[in-house]
N, CA and C atoms as a LAMMPS dump frame, in Angstrom:
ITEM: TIMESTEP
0
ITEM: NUMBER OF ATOMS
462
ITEM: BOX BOUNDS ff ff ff
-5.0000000000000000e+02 5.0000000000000000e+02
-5.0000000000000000e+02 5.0000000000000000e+02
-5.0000000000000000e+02 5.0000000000000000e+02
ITEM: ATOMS id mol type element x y z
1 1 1 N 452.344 -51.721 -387.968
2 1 2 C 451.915 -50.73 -386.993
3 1 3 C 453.148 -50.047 -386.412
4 2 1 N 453.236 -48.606 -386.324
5 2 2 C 454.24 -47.995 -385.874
6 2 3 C 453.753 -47.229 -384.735
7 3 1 N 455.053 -46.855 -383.688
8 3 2 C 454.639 -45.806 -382.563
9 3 3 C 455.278 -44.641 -382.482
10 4 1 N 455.313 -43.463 -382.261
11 4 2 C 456.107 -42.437 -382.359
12 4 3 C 455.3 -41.36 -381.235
13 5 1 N 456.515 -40.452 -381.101
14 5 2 C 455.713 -39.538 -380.125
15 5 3 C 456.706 -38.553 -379.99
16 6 1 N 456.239 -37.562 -380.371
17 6 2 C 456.439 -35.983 -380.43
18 6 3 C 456.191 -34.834 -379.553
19 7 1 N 456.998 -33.915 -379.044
20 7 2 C 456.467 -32.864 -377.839
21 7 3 C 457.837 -32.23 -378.444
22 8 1 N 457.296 -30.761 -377.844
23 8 2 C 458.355 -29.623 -378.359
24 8 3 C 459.437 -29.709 -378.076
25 9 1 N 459.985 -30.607 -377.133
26 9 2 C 461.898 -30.37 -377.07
27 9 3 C 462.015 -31.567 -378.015
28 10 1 N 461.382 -32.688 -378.602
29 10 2 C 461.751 -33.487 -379.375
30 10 3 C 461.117 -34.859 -379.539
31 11 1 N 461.543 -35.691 -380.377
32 11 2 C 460.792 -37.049 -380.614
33 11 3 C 461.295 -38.124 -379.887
34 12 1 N 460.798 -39.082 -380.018
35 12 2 C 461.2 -40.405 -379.745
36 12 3 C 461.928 -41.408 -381.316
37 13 1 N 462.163 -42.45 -380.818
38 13 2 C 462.57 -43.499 -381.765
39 13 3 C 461.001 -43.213 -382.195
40 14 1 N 461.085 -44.231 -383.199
41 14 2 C 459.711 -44.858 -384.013
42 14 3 C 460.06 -46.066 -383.567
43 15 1 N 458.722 -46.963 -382.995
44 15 2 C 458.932 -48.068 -382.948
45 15 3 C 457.904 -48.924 -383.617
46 16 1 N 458.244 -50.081 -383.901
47 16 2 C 457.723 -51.098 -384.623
48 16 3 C 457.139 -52.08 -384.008
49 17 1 N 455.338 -52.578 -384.238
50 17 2 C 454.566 -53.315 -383.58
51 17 3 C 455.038 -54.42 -384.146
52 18 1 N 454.948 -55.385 -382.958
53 18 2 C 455.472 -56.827 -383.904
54 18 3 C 454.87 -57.384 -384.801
55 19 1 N 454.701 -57.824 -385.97
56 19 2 C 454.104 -58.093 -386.834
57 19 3 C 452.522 -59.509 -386.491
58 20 1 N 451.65 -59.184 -386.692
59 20 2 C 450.558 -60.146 -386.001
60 20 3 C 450.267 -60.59 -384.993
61 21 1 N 450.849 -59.536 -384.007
62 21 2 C 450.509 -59.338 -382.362
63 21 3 C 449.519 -58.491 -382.57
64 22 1 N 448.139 -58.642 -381.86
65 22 2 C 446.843 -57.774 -381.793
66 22 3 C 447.542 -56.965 -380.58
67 23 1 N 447.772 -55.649 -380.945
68 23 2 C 447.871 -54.629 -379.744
69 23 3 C 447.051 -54.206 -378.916
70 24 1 N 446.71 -54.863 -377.811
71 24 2 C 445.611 -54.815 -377.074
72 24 3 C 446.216 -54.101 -375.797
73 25 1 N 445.595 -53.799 -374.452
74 25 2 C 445.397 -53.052 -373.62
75 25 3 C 447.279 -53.515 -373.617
76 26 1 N 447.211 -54.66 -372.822
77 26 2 C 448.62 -55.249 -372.497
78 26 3 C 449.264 -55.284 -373.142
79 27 1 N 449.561 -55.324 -374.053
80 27 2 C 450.31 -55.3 -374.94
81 27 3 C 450.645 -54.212 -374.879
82 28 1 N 450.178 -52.801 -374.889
83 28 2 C 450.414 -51.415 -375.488
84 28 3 C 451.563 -51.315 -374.249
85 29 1 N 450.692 -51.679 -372.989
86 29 2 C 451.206 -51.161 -371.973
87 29 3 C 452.978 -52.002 -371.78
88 30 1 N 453.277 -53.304 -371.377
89 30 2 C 454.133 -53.784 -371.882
90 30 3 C 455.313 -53.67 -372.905
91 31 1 N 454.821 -53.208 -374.095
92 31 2 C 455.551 -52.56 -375.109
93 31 3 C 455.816 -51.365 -375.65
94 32 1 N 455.25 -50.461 -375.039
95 32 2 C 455.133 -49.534 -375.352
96 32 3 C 455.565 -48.004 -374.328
97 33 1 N 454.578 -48.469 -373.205
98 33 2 C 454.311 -47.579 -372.355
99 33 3 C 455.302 -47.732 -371.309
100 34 1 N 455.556 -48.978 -370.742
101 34 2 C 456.576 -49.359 -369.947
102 34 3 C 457.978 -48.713 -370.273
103 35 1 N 458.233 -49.981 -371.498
104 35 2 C 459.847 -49.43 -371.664
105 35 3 C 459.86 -48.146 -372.547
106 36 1 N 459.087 -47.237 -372.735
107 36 2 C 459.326 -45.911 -373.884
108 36 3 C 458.896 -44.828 -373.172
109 37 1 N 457.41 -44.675 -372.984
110 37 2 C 456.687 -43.557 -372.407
111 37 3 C 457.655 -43.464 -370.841
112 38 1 N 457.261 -44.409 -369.981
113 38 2 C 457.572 -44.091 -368.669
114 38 3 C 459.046 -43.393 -368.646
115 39 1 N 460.097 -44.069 -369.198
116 39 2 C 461.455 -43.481 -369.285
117 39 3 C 461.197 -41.708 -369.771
118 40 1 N 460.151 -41.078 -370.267
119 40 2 C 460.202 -39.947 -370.902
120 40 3 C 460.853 -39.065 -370.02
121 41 1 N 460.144 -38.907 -368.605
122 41 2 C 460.161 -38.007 -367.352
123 41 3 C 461.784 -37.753 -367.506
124 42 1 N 462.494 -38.5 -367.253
125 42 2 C 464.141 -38.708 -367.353
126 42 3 C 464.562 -38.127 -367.999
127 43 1 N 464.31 -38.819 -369.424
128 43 2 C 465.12 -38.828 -370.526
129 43 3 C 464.79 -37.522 -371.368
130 44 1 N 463.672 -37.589 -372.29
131 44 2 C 463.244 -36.286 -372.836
132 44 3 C 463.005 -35.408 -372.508
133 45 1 N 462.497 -35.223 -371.003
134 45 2 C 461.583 -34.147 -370.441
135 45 3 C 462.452 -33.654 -369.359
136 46 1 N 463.685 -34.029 -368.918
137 46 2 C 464.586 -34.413 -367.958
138 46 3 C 464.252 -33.761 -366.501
139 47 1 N 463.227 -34.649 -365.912
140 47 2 C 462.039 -33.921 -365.374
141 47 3 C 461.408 -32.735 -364.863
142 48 1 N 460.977 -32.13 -366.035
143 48 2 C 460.638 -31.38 -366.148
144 48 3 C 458.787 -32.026 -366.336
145 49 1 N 457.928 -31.278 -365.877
146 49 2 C 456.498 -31.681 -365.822
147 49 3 C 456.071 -31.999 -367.426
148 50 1 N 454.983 -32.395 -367.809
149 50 2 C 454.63 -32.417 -369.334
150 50 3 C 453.453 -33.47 -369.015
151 51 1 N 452.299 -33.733 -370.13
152 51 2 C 451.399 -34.095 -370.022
153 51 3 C 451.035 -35.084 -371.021
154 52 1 N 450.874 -36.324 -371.063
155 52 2 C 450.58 -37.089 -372.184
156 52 3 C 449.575 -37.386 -372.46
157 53 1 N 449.653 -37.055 -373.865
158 53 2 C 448.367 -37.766 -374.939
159 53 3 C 448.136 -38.213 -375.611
160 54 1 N 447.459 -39.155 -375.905
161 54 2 C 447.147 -40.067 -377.083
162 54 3 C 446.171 -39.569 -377.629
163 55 1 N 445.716 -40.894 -379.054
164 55 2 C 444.744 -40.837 -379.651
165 55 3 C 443.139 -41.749 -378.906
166 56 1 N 442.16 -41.686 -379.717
167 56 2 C 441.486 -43.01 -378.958
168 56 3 C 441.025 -44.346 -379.331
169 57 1 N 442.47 -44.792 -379.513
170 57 2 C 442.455 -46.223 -380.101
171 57 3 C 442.337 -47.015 -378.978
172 58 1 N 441.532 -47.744 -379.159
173 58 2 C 440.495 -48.722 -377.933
174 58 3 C 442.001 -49.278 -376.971
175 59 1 N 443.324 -49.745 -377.341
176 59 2 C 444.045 -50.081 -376.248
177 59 3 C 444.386 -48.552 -375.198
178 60 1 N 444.125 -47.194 -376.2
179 60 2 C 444.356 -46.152 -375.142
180 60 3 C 443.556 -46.005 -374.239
181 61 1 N 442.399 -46.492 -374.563
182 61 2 C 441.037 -45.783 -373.702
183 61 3 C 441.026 -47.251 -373.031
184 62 1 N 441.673 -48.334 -372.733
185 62 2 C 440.864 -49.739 -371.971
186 62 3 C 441.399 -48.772 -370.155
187 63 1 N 440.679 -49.484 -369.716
188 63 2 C 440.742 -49.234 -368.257
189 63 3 C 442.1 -49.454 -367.433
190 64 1 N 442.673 -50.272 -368.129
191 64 2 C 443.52 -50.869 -367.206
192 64 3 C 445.102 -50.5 -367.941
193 65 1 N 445.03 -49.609 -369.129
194 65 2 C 445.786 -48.145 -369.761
195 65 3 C 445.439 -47.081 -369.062
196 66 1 N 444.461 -46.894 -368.726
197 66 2 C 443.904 -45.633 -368.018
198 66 3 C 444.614 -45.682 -366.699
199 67 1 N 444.456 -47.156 -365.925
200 67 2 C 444.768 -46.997 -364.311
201 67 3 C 446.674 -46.857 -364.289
202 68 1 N 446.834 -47.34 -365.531
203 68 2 C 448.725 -47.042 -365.505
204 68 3 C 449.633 -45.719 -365.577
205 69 1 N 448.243 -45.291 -366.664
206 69 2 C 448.838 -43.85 -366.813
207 69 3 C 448.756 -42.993 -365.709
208 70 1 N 447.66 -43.442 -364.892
209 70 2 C 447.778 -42.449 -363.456
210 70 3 C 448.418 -42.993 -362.72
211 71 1 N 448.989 -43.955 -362.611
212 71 2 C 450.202 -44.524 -361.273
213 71 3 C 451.185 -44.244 -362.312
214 72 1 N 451.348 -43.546 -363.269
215 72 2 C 453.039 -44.072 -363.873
216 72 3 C 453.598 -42.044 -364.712
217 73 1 N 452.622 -42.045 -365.163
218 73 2 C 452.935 -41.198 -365.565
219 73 3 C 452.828 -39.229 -365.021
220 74 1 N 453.409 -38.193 -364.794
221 74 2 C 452.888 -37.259 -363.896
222 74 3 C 451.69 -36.118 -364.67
223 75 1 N 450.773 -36.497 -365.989
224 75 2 C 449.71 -36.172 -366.109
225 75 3 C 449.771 -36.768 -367.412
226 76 1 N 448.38 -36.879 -368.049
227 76 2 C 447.3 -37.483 -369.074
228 76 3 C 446.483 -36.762 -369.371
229 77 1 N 445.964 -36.973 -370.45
230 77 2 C 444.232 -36.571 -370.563
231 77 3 C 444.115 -37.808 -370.698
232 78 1 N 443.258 -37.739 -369.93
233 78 2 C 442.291 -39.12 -369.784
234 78 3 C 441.193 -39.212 -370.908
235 79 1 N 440.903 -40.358 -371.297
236 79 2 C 439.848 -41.116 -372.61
237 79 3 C 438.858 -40.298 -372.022
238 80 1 N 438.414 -39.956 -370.957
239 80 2 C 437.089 -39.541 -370.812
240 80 3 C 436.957 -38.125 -371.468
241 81 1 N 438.028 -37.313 -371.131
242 81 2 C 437.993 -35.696 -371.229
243 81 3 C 438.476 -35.865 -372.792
244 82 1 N 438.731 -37.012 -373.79
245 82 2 C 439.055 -36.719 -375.326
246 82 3 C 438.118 -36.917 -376.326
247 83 1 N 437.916 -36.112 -377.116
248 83 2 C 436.667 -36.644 -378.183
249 83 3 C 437.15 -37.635 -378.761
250 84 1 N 435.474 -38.515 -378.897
251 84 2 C 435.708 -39.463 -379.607
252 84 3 C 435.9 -39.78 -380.845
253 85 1 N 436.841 -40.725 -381.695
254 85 2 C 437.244 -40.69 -383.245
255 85 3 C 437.869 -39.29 -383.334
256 86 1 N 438.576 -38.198 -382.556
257 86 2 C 439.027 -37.152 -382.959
258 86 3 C 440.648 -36.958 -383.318
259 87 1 N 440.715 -37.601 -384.738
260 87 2 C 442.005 -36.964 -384.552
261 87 3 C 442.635 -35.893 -385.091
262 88 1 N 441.819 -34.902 -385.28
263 88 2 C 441.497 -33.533 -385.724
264 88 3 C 442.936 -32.92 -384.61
265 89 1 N 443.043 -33.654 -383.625
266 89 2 C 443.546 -32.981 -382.238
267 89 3 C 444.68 -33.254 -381.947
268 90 1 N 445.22 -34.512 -382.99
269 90 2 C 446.408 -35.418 -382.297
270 90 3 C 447.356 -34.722 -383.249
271 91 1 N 448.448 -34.252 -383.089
272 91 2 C 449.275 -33.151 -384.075
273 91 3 C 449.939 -34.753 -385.02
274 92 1 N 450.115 -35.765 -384.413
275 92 2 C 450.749 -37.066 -385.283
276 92 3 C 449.824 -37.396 -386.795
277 93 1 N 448.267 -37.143 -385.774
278 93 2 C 447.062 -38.004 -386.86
279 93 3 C 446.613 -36.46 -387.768
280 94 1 N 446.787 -35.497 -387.604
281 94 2 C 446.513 -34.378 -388.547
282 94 3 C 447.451 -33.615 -389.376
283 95 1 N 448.934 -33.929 -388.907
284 95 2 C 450.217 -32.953 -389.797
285 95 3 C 450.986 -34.396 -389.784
286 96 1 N 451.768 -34.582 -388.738
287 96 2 C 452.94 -35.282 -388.622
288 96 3 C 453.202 -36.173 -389.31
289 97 1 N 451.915 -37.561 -389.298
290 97 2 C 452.117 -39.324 -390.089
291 97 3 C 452.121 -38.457 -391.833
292 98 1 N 451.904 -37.524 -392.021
293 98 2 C 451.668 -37.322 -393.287
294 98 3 C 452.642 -36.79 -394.009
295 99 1 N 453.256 -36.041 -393.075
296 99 2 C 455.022 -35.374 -393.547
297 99 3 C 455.71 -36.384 -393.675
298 100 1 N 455.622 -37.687 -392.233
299 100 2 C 456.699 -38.641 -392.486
300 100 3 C 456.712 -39.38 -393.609
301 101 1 N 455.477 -39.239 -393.959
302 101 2 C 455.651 -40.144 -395.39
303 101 3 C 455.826 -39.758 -396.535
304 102 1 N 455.277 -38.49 -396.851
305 102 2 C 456.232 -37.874 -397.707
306 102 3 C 457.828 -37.868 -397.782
307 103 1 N 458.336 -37.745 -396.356
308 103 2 C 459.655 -38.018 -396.909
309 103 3 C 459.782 -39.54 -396.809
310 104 1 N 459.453 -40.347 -396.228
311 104 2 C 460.072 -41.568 -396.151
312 104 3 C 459.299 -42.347 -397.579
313 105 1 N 458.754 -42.082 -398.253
314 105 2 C 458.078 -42.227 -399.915
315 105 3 C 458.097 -41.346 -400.949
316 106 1 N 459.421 -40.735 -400.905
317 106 2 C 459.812 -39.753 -402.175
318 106 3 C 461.047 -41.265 -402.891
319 107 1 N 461.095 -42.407 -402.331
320 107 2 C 462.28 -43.34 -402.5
321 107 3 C 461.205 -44.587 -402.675
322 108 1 N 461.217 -45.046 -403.781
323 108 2 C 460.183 -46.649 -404.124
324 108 3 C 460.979 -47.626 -402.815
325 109 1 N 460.385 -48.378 -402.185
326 109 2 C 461.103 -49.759 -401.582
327 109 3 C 460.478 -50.929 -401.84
328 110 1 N 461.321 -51.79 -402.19
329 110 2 C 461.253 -53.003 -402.454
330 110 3 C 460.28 -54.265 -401.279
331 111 1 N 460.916 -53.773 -400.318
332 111 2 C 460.842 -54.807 -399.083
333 111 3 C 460.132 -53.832 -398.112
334 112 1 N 459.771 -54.555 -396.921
335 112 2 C 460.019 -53.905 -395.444
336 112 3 C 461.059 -53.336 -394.689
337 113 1 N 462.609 -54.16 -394.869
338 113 2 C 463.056 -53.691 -394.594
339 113 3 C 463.872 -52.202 -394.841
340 114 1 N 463.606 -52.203 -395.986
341 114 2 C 463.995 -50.738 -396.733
342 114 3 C 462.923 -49.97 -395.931
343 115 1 N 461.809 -50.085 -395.88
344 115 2 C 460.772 -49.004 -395.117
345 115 3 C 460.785 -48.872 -394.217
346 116 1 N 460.994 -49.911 -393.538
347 116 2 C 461.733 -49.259 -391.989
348 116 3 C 463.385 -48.899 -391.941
349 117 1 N 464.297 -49.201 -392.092
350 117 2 C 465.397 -48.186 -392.047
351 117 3 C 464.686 -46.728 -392.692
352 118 1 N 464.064 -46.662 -393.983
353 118 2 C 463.83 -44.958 -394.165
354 118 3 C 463.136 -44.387 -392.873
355 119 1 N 462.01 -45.067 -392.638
356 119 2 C 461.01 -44.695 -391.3
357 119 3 C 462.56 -44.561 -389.386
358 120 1 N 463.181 -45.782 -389.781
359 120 2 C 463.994 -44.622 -388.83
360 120 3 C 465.279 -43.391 -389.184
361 121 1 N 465.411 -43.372 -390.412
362 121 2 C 466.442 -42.202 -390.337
363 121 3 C 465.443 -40.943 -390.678
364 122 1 N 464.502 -41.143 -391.392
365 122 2 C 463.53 -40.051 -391.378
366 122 3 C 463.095 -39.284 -390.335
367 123 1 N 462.476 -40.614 -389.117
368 123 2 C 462.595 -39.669 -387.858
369 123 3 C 463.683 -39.324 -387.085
370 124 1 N 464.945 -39.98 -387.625
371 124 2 C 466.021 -39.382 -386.578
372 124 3 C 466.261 -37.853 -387.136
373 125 1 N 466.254 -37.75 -388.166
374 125 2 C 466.298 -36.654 -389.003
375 125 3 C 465.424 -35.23 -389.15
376 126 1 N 464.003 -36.027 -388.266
377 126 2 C 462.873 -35.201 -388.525
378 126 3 C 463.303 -33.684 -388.024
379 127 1 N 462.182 -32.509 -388.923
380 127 2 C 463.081 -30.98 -388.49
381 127 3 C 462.274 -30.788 -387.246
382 128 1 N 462.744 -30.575 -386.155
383 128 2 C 462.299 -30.362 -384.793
384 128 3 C 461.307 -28.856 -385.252
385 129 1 N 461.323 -27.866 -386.209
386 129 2 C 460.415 -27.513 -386.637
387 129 3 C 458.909 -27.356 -386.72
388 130 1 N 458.861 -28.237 -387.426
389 130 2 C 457.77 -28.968 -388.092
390 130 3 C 456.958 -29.463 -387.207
391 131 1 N 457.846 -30.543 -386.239
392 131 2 C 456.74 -30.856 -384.71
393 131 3 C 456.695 -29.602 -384.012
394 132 1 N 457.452 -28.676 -384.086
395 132 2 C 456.58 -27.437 -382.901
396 132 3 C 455.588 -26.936 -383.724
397 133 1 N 455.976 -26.367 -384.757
398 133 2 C 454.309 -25.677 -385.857
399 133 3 C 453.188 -26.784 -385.694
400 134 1 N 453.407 -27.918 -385.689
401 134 2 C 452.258 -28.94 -385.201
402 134 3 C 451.227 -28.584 -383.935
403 135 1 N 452.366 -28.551 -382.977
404 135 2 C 452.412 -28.248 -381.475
405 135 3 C 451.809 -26.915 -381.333
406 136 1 N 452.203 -26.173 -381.472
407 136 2 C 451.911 -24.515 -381.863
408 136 3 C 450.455 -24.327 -382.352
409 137 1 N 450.09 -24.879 -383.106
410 137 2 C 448.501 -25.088 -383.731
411 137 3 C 447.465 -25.479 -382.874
412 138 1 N 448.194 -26.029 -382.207
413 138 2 C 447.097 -27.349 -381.389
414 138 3 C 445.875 -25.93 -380.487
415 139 1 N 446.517 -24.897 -380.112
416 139 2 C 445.29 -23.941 -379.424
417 139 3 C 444.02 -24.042 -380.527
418 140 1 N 444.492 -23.263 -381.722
419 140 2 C 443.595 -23.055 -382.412
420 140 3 C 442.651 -24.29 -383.039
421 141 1 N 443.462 -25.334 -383.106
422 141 2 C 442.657 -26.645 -382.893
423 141 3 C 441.819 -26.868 -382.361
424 142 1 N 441.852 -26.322 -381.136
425 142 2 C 440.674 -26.986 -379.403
426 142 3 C 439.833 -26.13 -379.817
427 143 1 N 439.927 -24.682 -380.144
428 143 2 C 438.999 -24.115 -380.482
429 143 3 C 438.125 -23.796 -381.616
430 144 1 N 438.334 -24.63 -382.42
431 144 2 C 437.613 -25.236 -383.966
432 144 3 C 437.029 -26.625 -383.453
433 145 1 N 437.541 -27.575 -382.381
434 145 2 C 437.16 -28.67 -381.914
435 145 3 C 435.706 -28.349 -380.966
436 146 1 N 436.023 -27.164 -379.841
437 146 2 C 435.031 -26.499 -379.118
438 146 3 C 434.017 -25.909 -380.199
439 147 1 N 434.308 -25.282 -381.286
440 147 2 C 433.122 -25.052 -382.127
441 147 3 C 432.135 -25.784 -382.643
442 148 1 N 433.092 -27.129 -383.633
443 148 2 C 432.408 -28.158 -383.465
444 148 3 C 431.492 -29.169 -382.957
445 149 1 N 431.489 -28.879 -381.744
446 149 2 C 431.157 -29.272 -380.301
447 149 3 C 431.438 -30.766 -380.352
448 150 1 N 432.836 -30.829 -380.68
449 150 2 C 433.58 -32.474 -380.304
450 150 3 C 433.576 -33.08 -381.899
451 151 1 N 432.865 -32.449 -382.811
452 151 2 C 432.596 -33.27 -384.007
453 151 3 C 434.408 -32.92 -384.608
454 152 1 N 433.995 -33.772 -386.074
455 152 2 C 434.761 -33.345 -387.058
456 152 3 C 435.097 -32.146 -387.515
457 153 1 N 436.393 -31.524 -387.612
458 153 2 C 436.325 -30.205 -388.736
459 153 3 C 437.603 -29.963 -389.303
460 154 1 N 437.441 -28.96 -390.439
461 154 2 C 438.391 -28.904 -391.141
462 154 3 C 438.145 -30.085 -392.485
């Protein structure tokens, strides 16, 4: 299981779920959200306002992810206001996981560890590009999503 996260001035590391840890509410939050997301305001965004979003994988949407992101972070879309199973919407789950692997699988690997060193120089490497045309799309997205009326499309 990998984490990554993308917005127009730039990415994050990729990080790596520990291997046969169930990523559950706490967990996400603990590993994830704590030491990565919260530092964003600072570090990436150098506070400057910005809004985070996920997908709706059941540790995003548990309640007690929900009550962190509003004490921690300075905006969300909240699980309630996101369609459900949509990741028509998430620029990672519709362009991005799919580029990275193209490049990080144009090279056979043997092991894990070969796949993760490619998985991080790939994203250190990634063309800041590519995540804005992601980013850039996302209008016309909401409004193929609004057509849909929340369903699937494309």
């Amino acid at each position: 299981m990998l984490w990554w996260a993308v917005a127009y001035d730039g990415t994050t590391d990729i990080h790596f779920c520990e291997k046969g840890v169930k990523t559950g509410a706490r967990v996400y939050i603990e590993t994830v959200l704590e030491p990565i997301v919260k530092p964003l305001s600072n570090t990436l965004f150098k506070n400057k306002h910005w809004i985070f979003q996920q997908d709706s994988a059941p540790a995003h949407k548990a309640k007690i992810t929900q009550t962190w992101l509003e004490q921690n972070l300075p905006e969300f879309i909240a699980s309630t206001d996101w369609p459900s199973g949509s990741p028509d919407l998430n620029p990672l789950d519709y362009s991005l996981w799919s580029k990275l692997e193209e490049i990080v699988c144009r090279k056979r690997h043997s092991n894990i560890s070969s796949l993760k060193e490619a998985l991080i120089e790939a994203v250190d490497n990634f063309p800041l590009e590519i995540v804005r045309a992601a980013i850039d799309d996302y209008p016309r997205r909401l409004k193929e999503c609004v057509k849909a009326k929340g369903g699937h499309f494309e």
